[in-house]
N, C-alpha and C positions, 0 to 999 in steps of 0.2 A: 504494500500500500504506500503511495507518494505520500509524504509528511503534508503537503496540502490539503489530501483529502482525509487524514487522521487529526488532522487539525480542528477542521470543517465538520468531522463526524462527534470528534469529545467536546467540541470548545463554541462549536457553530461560526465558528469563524476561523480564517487562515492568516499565516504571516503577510501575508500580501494585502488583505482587508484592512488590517490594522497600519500595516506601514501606510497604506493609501491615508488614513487617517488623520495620520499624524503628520504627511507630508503635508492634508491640507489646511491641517490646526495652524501647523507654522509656514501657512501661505507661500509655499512651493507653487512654481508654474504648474497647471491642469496636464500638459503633457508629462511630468513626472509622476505627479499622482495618479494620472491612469496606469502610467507603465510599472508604477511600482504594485497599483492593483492587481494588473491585469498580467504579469510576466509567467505567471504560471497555466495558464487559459488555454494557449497555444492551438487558437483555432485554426481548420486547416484553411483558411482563407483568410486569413492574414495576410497585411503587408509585411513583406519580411524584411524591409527596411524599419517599422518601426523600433522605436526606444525600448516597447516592451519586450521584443525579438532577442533585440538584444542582450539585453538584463537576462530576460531566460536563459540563453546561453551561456553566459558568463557564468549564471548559477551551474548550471548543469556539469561546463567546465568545471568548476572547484570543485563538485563533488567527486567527479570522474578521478579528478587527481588522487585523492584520497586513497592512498595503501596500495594503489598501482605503479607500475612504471612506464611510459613511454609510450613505448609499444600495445602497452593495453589500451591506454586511452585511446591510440590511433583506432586500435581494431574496433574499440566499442563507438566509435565516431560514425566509424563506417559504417558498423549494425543497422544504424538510425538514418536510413535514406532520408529523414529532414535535413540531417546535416549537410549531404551534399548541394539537398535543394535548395538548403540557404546560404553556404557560408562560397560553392560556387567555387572550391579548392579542391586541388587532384589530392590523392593521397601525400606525394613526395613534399607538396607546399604545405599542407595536414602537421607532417611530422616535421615541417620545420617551424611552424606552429607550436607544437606541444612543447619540442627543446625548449623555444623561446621563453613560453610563459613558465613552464617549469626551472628556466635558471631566475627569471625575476623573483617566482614564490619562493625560490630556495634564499635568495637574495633580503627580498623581502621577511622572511620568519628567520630569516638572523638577525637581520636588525632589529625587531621587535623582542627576539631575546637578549640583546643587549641593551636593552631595555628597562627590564625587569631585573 
């Protein structure tokens, strides 16, 4: 079960419902606050250039990372014929992709533990 819809099932609302909330408490532009509503939705007619497209991804990305290496993310990229539909990258661009953001997070959560 996606953590939206266990969200949605125990809470009656989802992280996205409430983020939208609070973007619009603190008078965030409408395009944010939709996309931060709406990133989880991923209807199939979607413009896949929207904000909320993206946001999606992003998410999906960081979780892919999670306890994988590389190679996994590439393949489970591919799994998801969305991915090709939107993102528009052969495999070889894909994995130069995943390198990339995985040397930034690796980049990134050291500096955060130096931190701390």
């Amino acid at each position: 079960m996606r953590m939206a819809d266990a969200e949605l099932s125990e809470l009656g609302v989802d992280h996205g419902h409430v983020g939208a909330w609070l973007c619009r408490r603190w008078n965030l532009p409408d395009e944010i606050v939709d996309a931060v509503g709406q990133h989880h939705l991923r209807p199939a007619n979607a413009d896949p250039g929207t904000l909320a497209i993206h946001i999606d991804w992003a998410d999906r990305l960081v979780h892919l990372f999670e306890g994988t290496n590389d190679q996994e993310v590439v393949t489970a990229l591919f799994k998801d014929q969305a991915w090709s539909n939107w993102s528009k990258m052969s495999e070889v661009k894909t994995q130069a992709l995943v390198a990339s953001l995985r040397e930034k997070l690796t980049r990134s959560l050291t500096m955060i533990s130096l931190l701390n």
